[in-house]
mmCIF entry with sequence, helices, sheets and N, C-alpha, C, O atoms, coordinates in Angstrom:
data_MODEL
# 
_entry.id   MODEL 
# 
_entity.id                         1 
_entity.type                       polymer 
_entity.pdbx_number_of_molecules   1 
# 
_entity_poly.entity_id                      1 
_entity_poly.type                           'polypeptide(L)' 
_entity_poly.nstd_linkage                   no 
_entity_poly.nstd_monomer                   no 
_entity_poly.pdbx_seq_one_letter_code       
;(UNK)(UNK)(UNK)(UNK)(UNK)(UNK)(UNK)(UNK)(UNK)(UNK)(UNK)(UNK)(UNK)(UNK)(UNK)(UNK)
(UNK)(UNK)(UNK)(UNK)(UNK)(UNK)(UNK)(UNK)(UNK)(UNK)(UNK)(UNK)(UNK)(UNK)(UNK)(UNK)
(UNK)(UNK)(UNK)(UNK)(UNK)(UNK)(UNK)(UNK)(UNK)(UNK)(UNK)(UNK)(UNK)(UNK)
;
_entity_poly.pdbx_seq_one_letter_code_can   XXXXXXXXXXXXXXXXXXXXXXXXXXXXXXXXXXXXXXXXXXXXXX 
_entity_poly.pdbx_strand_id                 A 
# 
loop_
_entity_poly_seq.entity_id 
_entity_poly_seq.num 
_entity_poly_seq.mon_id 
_entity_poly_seq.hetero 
1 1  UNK n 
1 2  UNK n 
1 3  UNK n 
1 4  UNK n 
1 5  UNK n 
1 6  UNK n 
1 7  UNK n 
1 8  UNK n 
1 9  UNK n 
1 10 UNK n 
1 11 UNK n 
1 12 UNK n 
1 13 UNK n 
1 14 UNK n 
1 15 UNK n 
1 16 UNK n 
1 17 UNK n 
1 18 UNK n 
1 19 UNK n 
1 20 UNK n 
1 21 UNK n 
1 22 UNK n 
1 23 UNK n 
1 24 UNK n 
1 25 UNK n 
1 26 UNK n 
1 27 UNK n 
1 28 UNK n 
1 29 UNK n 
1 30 UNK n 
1 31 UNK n 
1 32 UNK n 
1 33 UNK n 
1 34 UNK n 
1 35 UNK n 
1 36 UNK n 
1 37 UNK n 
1 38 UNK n 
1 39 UNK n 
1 40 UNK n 
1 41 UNK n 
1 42 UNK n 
1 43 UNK n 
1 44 UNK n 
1 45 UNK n 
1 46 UNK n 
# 
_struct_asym.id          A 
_struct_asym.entity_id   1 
# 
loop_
_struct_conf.conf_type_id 
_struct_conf.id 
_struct_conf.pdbx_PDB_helix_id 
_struct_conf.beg_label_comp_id 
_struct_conf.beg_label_asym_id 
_struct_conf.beg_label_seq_id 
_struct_conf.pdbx_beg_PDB_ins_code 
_struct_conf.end_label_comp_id 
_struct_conf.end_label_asym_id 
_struct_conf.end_label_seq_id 
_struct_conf.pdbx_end_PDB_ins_code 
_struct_conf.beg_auth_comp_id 
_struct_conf.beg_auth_asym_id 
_struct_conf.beg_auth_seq_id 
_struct_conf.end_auth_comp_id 
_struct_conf.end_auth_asym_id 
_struct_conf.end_auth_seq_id 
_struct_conf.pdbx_PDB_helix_class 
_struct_conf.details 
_struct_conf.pdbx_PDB_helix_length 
HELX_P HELX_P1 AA1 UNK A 3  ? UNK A 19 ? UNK A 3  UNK A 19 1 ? 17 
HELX_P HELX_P2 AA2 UNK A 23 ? UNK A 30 ? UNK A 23 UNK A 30 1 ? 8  
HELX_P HELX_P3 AA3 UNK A 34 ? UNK A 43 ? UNK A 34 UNK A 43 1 ? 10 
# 
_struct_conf_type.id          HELX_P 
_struct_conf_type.criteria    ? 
_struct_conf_type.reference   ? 
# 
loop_
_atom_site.group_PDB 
_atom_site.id 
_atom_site.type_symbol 
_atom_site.label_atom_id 
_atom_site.label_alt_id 
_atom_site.label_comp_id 
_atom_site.label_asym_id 
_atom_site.label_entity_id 
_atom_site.label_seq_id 
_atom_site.pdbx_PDB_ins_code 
_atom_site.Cartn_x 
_atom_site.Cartn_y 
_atom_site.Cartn_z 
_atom_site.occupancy 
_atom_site.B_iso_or_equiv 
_atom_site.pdbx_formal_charge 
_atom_site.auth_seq_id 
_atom_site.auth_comp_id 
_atom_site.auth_asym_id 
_atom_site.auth_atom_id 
_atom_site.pdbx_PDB_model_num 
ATOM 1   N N  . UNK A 1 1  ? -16.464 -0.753  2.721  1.00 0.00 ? 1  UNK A N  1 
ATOM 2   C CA . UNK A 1 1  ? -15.286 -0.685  3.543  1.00 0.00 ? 1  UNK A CA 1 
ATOM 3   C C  . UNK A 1 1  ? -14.422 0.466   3.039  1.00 0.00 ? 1  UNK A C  1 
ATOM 4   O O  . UNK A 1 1  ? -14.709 0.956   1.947  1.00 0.00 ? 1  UNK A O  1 
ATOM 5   N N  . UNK A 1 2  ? -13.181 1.037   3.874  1.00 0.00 ? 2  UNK A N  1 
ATOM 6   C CA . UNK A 1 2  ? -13.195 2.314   3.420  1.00 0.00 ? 2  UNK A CA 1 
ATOM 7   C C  . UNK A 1 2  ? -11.837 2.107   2.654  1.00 0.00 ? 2  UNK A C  1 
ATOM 8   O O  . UNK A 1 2  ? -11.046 1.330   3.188  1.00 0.00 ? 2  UNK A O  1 
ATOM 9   N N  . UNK A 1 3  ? -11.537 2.586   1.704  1.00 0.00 ? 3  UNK A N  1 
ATOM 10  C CA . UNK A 1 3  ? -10.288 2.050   0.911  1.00 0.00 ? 3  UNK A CA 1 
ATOM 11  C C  . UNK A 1 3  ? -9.284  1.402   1.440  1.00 0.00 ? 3  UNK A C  1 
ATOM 12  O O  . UNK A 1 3  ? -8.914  0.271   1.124  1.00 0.00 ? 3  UNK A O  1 
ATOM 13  N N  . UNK A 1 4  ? -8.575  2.478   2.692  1.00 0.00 ? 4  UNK A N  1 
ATOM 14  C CA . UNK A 1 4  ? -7.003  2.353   3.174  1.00 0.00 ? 4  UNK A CA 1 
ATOM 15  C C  . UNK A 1 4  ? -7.557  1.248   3.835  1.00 0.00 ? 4  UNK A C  1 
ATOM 16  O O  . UNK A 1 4  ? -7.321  0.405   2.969  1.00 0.00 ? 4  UNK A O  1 
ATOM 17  N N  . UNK A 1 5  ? -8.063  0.691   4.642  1.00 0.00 ? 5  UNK A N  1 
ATOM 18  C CA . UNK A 1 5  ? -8.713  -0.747  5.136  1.00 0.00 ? 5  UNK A CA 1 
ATOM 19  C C  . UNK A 1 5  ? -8.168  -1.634  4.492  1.00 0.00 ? 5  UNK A C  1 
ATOM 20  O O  . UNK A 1 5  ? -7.187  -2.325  4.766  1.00 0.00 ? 5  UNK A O  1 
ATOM 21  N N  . UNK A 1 6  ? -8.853  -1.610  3.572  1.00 0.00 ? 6  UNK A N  1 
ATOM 22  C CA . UNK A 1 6  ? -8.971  -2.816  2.601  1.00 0.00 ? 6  UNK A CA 1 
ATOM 23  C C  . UNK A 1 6  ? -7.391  -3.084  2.122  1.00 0.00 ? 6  UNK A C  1 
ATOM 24  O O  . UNK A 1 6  ? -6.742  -4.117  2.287  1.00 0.00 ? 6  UNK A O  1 
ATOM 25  N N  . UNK A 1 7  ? -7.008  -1.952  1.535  1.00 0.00 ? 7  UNK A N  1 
ATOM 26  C CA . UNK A 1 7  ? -5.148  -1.754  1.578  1.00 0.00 ? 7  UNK A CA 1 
ATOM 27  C C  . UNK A 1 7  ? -4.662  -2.325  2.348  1.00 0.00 ? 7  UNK A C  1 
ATOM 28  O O  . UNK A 1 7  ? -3.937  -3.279  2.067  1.00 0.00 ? 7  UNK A O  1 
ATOM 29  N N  . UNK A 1 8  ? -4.907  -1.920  3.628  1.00 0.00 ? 8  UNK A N  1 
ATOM 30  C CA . UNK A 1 8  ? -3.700  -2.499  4.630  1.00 0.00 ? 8  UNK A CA 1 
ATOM 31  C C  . UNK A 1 8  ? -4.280  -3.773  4.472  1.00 0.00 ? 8  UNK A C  1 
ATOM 32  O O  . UNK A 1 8  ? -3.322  -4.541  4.386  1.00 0.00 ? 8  UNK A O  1 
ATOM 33  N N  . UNK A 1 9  ? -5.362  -4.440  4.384  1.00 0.00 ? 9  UNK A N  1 
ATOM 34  C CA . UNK A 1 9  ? -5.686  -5.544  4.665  1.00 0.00 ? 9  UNK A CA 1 
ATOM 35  C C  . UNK A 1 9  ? -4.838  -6.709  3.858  1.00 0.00 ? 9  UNK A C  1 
ATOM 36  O O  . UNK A 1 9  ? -4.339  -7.733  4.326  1.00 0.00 ? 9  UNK A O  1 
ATOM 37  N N  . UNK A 1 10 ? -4.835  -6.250  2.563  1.00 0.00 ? 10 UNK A N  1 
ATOM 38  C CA . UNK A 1 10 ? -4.192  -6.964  1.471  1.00 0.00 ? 10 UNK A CA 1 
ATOM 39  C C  . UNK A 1 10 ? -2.557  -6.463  1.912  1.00 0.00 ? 10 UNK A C  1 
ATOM 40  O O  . UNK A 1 10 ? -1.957  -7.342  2.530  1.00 0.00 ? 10 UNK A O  1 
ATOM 41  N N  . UNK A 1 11 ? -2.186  -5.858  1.802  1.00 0.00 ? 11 UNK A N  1 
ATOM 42  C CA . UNK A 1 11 ? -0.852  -5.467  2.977  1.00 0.00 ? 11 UNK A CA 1 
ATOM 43  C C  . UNK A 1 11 ? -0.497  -6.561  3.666  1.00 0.00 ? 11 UNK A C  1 
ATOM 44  O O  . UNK A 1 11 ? 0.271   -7.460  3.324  1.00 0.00 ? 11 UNK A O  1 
ATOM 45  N N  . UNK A 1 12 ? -1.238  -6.398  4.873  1.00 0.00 ? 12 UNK A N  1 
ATOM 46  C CA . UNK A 1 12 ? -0.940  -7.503  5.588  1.00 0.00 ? 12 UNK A CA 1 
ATOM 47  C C  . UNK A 1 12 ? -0.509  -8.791  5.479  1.00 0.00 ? 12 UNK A C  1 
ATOM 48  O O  . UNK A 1 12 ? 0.531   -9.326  5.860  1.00 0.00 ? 12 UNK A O  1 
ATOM 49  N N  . UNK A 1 13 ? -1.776  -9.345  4.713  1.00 0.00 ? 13 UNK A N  1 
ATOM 50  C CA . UNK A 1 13 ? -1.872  -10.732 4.563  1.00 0.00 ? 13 UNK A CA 1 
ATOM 51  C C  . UNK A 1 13 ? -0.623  -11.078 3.401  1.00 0.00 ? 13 UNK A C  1 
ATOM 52  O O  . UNK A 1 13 ? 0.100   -12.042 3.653  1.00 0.00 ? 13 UNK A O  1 
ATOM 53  N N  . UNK A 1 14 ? -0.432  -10.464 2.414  1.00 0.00 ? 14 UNK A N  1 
ATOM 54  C CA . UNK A 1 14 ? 0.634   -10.864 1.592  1.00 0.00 ? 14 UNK A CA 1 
ATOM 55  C C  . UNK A 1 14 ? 1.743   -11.065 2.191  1.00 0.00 ? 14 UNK A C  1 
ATOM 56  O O  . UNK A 1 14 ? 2.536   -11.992 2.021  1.00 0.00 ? 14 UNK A O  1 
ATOM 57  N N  . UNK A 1 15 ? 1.828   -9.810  3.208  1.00 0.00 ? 15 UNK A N  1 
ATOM 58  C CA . UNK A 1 15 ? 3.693   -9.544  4.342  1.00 0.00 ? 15 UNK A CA 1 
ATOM 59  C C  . UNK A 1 15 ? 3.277   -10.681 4.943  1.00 0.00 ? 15 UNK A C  1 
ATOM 60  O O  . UNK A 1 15 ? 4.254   -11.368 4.644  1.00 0.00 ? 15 UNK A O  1 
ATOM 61  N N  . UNK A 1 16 ? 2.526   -11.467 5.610  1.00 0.00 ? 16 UNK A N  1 
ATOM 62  C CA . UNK A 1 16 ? 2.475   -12.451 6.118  1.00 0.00 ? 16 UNK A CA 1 
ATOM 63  C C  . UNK A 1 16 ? 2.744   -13.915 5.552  1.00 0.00 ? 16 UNK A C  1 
ATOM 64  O O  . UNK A 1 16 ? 3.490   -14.763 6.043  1.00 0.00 ? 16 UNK A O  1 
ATOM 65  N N  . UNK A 1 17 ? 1.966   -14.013 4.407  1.00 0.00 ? 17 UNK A N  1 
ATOM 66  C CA . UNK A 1 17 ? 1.790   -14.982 3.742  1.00 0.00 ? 17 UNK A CA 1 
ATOM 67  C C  . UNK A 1 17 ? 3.457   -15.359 2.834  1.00 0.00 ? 17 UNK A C  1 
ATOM 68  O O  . UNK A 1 17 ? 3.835   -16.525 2.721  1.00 0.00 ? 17 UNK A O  1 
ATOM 69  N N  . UNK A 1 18 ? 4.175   -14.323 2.340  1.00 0.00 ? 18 UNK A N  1 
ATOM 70  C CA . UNK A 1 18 ? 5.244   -14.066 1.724  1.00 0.00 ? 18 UNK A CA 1 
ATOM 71  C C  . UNK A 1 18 ? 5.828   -14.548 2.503  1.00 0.00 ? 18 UNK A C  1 
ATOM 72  O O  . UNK A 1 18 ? 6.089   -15.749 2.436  1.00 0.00 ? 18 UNK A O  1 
ATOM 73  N N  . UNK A 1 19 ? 6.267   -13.716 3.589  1.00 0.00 ? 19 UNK A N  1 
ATOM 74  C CA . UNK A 1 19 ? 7.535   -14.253 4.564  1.00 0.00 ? 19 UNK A CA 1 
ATOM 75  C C  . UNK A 1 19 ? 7.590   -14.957 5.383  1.00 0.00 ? 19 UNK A C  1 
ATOM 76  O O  . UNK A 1 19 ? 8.605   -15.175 6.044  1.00 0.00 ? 19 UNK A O  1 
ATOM 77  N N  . UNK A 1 20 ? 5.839   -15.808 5.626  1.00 0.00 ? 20 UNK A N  1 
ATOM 78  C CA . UNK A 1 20 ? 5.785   -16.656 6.489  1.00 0.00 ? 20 UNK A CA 1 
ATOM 79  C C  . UNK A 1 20 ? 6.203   -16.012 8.208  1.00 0.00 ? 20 UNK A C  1 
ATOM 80  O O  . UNK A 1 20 ? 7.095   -16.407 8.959  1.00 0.00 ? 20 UNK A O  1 
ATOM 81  N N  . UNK A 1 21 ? 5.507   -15.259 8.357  1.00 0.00 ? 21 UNK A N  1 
ATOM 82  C CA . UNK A 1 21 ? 5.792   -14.572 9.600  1.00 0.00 ? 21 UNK A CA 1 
ATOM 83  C C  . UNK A 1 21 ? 4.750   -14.266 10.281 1.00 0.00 ? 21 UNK A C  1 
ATOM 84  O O  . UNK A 1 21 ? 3.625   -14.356 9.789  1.00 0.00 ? 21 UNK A O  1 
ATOM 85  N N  . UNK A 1 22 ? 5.013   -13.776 11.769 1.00 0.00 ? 22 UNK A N  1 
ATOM 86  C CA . UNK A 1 22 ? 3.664   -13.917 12.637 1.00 0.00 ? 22 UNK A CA 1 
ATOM 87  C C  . UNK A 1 22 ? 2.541   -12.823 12.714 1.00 0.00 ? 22 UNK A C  1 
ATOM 88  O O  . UNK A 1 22 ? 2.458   -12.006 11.797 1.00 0.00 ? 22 UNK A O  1 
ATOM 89  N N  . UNK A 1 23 ? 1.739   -12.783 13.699 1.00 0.00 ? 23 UNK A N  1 
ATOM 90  C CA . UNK A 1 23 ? 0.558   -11.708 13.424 1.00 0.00 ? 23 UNK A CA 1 
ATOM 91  C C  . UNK A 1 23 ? 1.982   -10.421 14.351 1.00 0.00 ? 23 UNK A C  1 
ATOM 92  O O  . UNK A 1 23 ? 2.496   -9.445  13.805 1.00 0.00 ? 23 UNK A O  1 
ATOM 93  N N  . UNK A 1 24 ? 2.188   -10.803 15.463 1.00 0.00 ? 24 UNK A N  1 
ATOM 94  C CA . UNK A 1 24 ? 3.033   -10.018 16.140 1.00 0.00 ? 24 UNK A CA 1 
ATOM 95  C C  . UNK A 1 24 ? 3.716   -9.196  15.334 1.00 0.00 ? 24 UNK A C  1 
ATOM 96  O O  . UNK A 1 24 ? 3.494   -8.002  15.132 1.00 0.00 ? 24 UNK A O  1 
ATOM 97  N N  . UNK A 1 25 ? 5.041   -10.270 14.616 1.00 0.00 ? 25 UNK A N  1 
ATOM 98  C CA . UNK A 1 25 ? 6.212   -9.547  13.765 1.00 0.00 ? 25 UNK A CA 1 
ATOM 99  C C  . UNK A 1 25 ? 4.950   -8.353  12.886 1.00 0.00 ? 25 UNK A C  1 
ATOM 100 O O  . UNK A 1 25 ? 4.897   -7.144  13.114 1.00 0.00 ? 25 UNK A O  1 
ATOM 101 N N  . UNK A 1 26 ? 4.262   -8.931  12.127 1.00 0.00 ? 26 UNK A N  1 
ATOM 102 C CA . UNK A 1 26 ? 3.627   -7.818  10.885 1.00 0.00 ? 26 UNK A CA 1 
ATOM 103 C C  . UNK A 1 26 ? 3.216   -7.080  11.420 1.00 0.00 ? 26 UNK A C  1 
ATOM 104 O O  . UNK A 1 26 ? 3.411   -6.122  10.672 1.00 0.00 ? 26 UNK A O  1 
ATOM 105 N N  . UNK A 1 27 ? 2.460   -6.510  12.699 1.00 0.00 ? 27 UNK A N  1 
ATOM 106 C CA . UNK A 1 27 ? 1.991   -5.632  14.015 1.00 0.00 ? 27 UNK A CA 1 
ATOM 107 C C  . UNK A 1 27 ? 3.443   -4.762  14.081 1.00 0.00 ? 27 UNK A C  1 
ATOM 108 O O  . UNK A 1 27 ? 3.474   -3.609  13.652 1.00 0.00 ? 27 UNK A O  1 
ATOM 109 N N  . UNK A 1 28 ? 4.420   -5.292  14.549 1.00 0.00 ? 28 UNK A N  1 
ATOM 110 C CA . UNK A 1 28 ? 5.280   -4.117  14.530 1.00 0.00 ? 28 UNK A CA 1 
ATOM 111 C C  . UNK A 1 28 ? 5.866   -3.419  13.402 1.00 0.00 ? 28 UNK A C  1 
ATOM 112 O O  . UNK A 1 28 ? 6.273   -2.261  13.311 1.00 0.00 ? 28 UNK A O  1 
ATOM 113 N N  . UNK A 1 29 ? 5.813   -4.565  12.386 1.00 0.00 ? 29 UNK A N  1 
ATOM 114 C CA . UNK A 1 29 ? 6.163   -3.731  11.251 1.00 0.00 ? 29 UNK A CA 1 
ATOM 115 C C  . UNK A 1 29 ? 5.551   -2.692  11.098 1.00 0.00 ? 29 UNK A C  1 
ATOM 116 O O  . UNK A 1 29 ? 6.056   -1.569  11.105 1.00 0.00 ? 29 UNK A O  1 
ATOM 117 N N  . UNK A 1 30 ? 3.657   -3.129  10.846 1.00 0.00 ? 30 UNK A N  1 
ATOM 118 C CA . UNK A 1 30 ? 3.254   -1.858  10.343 1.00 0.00 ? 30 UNK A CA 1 
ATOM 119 C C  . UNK A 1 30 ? 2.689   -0.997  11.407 1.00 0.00 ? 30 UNK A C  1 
ATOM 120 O O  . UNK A 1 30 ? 1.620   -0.413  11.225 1.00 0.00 ? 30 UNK A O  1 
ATOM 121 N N  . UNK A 1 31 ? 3.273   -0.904  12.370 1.00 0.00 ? 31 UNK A N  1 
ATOM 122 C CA . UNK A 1 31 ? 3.174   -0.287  13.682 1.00 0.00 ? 31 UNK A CA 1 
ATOM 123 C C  . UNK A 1 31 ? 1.684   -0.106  14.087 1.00 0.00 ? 31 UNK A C  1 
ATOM 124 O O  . UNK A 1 31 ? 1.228   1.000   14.379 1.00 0.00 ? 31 UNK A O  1 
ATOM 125 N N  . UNK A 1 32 ? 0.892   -1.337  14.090 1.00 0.00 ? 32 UNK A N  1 
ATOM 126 C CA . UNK A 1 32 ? -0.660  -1.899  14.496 1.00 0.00 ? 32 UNK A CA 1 
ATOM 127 C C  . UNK A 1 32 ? -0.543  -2.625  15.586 1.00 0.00 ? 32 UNK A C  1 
ATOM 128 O O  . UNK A 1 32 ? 0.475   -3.227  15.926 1.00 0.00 ? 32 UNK A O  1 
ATOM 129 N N  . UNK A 1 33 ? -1.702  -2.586  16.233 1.00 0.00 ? 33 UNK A N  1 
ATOM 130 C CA . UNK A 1 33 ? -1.492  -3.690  17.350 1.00 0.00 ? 33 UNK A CA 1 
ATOM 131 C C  . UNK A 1 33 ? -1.993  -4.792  16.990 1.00 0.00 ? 33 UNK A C  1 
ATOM 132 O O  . UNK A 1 33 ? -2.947  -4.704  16.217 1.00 0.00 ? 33 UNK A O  1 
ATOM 133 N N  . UNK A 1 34 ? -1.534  -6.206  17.419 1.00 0.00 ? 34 UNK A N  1 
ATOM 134 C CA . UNK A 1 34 ? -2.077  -7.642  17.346 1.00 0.00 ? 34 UNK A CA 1 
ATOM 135 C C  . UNK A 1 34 ? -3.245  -8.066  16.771 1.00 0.00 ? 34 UNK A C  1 
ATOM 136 O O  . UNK A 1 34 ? -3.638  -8.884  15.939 1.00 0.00 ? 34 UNK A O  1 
ATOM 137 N N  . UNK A 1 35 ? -3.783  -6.966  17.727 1.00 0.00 ? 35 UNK A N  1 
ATOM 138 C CA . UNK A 1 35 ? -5.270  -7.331  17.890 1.00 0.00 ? 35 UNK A CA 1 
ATOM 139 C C  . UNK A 1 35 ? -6.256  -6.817  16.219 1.00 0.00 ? 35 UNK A C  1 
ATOM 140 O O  . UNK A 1 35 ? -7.292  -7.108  15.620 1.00 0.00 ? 35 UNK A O  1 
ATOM 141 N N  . UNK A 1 36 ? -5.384  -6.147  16.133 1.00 0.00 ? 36 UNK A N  1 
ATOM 142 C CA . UNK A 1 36 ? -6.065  -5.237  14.343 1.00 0.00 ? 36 UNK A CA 1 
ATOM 143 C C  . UNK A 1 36 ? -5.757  -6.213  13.390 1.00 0.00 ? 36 UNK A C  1 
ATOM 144 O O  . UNK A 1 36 ? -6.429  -6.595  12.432 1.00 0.00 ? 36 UNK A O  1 
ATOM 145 N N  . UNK A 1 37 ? -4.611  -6.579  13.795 1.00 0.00 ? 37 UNK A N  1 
ATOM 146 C CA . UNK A 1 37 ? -4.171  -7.074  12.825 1.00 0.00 ? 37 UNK A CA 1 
ATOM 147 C C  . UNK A 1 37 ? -4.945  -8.378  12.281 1.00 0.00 ? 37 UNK A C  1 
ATOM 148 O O  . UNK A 1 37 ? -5.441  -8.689  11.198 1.00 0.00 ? 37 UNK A O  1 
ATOM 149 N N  . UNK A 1 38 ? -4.805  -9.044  13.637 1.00 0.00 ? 38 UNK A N  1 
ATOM 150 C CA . UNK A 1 38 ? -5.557  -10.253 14.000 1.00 0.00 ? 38 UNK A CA 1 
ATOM 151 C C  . UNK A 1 38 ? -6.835  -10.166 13.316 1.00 0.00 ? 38 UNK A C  1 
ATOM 152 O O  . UNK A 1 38 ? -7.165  -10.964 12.439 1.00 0.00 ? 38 UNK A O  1 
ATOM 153 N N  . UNK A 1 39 ? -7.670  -9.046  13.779 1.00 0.00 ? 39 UNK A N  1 
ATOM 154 C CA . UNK A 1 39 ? -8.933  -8.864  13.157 1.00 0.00 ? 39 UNK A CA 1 
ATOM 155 C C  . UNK A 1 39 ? -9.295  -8.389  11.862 1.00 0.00 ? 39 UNK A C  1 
ATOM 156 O O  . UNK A 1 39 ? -10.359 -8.681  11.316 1.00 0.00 ? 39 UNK A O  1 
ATOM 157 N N  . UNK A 1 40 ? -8.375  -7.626  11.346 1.00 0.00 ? 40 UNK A N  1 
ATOM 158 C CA . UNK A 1 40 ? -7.858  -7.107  9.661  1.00 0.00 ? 40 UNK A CA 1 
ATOM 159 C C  . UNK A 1 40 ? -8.020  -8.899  8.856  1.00 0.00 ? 40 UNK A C  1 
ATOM 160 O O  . UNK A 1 40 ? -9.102  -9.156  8.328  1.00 0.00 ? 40 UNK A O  1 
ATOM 161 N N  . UNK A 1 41 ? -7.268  -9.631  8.847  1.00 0.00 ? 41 UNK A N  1 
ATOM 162 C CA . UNK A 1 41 ? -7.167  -10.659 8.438  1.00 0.00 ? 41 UNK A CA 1 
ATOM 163 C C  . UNK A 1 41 ? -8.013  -12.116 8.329  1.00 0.00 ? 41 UNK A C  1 
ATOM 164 O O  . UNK A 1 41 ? -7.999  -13.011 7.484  1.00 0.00 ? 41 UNK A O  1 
ATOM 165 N N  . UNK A 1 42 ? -8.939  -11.879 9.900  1.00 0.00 ? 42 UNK A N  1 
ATOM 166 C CA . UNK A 1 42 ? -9.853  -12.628 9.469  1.00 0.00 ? 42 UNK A CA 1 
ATOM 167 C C  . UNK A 1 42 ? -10.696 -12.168 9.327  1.00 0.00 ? 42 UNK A C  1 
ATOM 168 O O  . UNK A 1 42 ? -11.437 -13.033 8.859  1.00 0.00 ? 42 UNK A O  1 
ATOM 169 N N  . UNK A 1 43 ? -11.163 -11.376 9.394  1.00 0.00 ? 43 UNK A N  1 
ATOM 170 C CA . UNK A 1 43 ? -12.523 -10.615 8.963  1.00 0.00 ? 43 UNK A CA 1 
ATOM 171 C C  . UNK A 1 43 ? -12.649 -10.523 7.592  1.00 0.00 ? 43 UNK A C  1 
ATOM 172 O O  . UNK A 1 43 ? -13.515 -10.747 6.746  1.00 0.00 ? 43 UNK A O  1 
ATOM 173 N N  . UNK A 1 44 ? -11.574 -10.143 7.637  1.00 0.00 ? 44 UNK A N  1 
ATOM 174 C CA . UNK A 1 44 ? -11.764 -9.797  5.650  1.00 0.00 ? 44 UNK A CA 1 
ATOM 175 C C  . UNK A 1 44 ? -11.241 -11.037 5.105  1.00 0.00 ? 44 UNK A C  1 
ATOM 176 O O  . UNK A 1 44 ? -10.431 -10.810 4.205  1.00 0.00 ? 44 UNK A O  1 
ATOM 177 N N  . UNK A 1 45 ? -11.351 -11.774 5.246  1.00 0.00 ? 45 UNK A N  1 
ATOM 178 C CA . UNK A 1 45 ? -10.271 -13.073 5.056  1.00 0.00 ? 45 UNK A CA 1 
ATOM 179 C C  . UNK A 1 45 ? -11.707 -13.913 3.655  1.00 0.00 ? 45 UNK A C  1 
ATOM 180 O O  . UNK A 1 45 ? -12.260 -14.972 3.951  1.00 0.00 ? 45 UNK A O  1 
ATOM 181 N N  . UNK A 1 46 ? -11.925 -13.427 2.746  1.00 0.00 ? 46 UNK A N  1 
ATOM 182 C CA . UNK A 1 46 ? -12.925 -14.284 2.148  1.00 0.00 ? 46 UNK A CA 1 
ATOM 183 C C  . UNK A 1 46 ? -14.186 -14.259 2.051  1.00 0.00 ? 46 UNK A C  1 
ATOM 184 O O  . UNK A 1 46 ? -14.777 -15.163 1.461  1.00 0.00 ? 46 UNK A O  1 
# 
């Protein structure tokens, strides 16, 4: 997998997991759409 991937991936899930917030909200944060995000997280999820 290619580094920055994997980055944002762990990115993500922490901004999520931390603040208890949605796939949406973290999508605009890191200016991704839903759908990446969505798929960033479970895909790599384990």
């Amino acid at each position: 997998m290619k580094e920055y991937i994997e980055e944002r991936v762990l990115e993500l899930a922490n901004y999520i997991i931390d603040r208890k917030t949605t796939v949406r909200y973290a999508a605009k944060k890191f200016g991704i759409s839903k759908s990446t995000v969505h798929k960033d997280v479970t895909k790599w999820n384990g």
